[in-house]
C-alpha positions in Angstrom: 14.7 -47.9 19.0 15.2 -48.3 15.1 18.2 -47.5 13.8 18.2 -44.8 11.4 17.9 -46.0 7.5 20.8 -44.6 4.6 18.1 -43.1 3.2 17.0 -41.1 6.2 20.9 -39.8 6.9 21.1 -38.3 3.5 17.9 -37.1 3.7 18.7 -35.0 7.1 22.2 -33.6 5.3 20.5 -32.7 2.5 17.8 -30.8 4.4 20.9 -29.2 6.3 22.7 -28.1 3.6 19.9 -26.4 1.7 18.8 -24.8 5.1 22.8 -23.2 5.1 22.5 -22.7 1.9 19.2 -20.3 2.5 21.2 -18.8 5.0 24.5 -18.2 4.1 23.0 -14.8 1.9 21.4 -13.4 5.1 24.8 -14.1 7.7 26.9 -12.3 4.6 24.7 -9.5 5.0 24.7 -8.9 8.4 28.3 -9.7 8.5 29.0 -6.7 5.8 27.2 -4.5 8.0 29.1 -4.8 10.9 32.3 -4.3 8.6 33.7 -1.0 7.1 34.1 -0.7 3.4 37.9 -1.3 3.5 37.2 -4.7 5.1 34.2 -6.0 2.8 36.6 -5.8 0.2 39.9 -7.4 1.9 38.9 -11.6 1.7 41.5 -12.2 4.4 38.7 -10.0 6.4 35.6 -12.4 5.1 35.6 -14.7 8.3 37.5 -12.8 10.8 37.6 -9.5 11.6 36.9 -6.3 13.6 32.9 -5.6 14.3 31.9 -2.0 13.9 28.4 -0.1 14.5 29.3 2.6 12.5 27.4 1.8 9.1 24.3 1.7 11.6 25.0 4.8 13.3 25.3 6.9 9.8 22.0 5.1 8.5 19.9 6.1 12.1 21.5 9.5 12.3 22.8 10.9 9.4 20.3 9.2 6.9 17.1 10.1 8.7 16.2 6.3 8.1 13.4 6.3 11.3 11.6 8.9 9.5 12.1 7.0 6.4 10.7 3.7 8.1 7.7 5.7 9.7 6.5 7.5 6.4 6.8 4.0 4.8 4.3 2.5 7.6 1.8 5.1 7.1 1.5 4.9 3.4 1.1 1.3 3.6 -1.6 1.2 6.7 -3.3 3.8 5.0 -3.4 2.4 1.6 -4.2 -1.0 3.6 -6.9 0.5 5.7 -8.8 2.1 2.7 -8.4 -1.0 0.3 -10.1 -3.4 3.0 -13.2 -0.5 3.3 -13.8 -0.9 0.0 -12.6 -4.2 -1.0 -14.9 -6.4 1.7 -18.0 -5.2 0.5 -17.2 -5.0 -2.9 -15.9 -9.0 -2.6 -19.6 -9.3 -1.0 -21.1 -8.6 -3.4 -19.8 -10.1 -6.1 -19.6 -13.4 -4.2 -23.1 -13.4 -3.3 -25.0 -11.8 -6.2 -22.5 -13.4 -9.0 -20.7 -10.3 -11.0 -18.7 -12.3 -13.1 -18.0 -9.1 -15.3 -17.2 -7.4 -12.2 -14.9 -10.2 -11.1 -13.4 -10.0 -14.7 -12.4 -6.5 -14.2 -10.7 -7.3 -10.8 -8.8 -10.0 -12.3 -7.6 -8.0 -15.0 -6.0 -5.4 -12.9 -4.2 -7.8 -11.0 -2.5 -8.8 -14.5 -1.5 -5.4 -15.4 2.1 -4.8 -13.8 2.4 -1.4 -12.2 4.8 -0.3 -13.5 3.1 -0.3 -16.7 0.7 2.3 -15.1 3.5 5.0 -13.6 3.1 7.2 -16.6 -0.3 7.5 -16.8 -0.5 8.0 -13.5 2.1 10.9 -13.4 0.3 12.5 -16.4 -3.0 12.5 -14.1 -1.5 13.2 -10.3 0.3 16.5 -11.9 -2.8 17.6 -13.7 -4.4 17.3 -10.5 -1.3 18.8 -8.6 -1.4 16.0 -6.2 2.6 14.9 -6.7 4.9 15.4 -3.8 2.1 14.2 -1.1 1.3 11.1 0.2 -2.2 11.0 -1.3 -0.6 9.8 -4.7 1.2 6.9 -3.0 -1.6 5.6 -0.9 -3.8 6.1 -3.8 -0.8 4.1 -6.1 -0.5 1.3 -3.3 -4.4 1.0 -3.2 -4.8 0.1 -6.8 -2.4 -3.1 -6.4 -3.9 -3.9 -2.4 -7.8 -3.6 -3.7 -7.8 -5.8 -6.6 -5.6 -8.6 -4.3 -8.7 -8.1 -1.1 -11.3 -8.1 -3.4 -9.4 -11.6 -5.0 -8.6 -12.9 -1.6 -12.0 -12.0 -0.1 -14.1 -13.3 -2.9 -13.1 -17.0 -2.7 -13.7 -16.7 0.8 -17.0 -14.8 0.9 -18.0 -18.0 -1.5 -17.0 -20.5 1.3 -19.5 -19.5 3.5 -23.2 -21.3 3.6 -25.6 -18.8 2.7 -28.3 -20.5 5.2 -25.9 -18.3 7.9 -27.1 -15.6 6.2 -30.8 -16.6 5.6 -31.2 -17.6 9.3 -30.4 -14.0 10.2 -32.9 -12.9 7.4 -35.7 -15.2 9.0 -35.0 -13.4 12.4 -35.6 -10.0 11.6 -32.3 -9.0 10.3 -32.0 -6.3 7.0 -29.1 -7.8 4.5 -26.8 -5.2 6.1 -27.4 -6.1 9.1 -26.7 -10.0 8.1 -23.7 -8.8 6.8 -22.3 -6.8 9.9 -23.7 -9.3 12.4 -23.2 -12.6 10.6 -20.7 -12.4 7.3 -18.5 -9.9 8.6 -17.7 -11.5 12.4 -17.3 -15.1 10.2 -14.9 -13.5 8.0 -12.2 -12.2 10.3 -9.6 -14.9 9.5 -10.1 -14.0 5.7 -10.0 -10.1 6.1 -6.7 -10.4 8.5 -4.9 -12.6 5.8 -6.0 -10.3 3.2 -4.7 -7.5 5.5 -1.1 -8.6 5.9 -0.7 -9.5 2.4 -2.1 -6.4 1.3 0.2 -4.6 4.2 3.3 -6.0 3.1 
C-alpha cells in the first residue's frame, strides 16, 4: 500500500475545509430555527443551548405556510406543464427546419431580466382584469420557463440523426407521426431536464 504523498494530505484538508465551509451557512440556519429570538441574539447561546419547535409551529399553524407551499407548486407545474406543450414543438421546429430569426427572438427573451417586464405586464393584466388570480403568475412564470425549453430543447432536437426520422418517413409515417413515434420517445431525457429546470 503506498503511503499517502504531502501533496495528497493537503489536498484532502483543503477539500474538508471548503466542504465546512459550504456548510457552516446551512447548520447556522437550522440552528436559528430551533432557537427563540432572545437566544439568536445571546453569543454565549451560539453553540449551546435549549432546542425549541416553536418557530416551526407558528410558521405551519399560524402562517398558513402549507397553503403557501401548495399554491407555489401549482403555479409552477402549471406554468411548467404549459411551457413544455408549447416549447417541444416549437424547439422542433426550429431545429429541423432552421429558424434562425425565430431562434434569435428566443434568445433575446432569455436576455431580458424579468423584472424589467413587471410594469408592462401590470399595465396589461389590469387592463385585462386578470390581477389577483393565478392566471397572471403562471402566465408570468411561462415567459421565463418557454424561452429556457425552447433553448434547452433546441440543442437537443439538433443532436438527433435525422435518418431516425427519415426511416419512419420511408415506412409510412406522416412527419407528425415521426415526431410522436420517433423524436418525441428519443427525447425524453431532454424534455425531463428541461422540465426540472424549468420547474424549479
Amino acid at each position: 500500500m503506498r503511503a499517502a504523498t504531502p501533496f495528497k494530505v493537503f489536498r484532502f484538508i483543503a477539500l474538508v475545509l471548503v466542504v465546512l465551509g459550504l456548510l457552516a451557512p446551512l447548520a447556522w440556519m437550522v440552528a436559528a430555527s430551533l432557537k427563540t429570538n432572545v437566544d439568536i441574539y445571546d453569543s454565549s447561546k451560539a453553540v449551546v443551548f435549549d432546542p425549541t419547535t416553536e418557530n416551526y409551529t407558528k410558521v405551519l399553524q399560524q402562517a398558513n405556510y402549507i397553503k403557501f407551499i401548495v399554491n407555489s407548486l401549482w403555479v409552477a407545474f402549471a406554468s411548467t406543464a404549459l411551457s413544455l406543450v408549447l416549447g417541444v414543438p416549437a424547439a422542433y421546429s426550429m431545429a429541423r427546419f432552421s429558424m434562425k430569426r425565430s431562434a434569435l427572438v428566443v434568445l433575446m427573451a432569455r436576455v431580458i431580466p424579468g423584472v424589467s417586464l413587471l410594469v408592462p405586464w401590470y399595465y396589461v393584466f389590469s387592463n385585462l382584469r386578470m390581477v389577483g388570480g393565478f392566471g397572471v403568475l403562471i402566465l408570468s412564470h411561462m415567459f421565463v420557463a418557454l424561452p429556457l425549453i425552447v433553448y434547452i430543447m433546441m440543442g437537443y432536437f439538433e443532436g438527433l440523426p435525422d435518418e431516425l426520422e427519415e426511416s419512419g418517413l420511408v415506412d409510412g409515417l406522416t412527419p407528425i407521426g415521426a415526431f410522436r413515434r420517433i423524436t418525441l420517445p428519443l427525447s425524453t431525457p431532454g424534455i425531463a431536464t428541461a422540465g426540472i429546470l424549468s420547474f424549479i
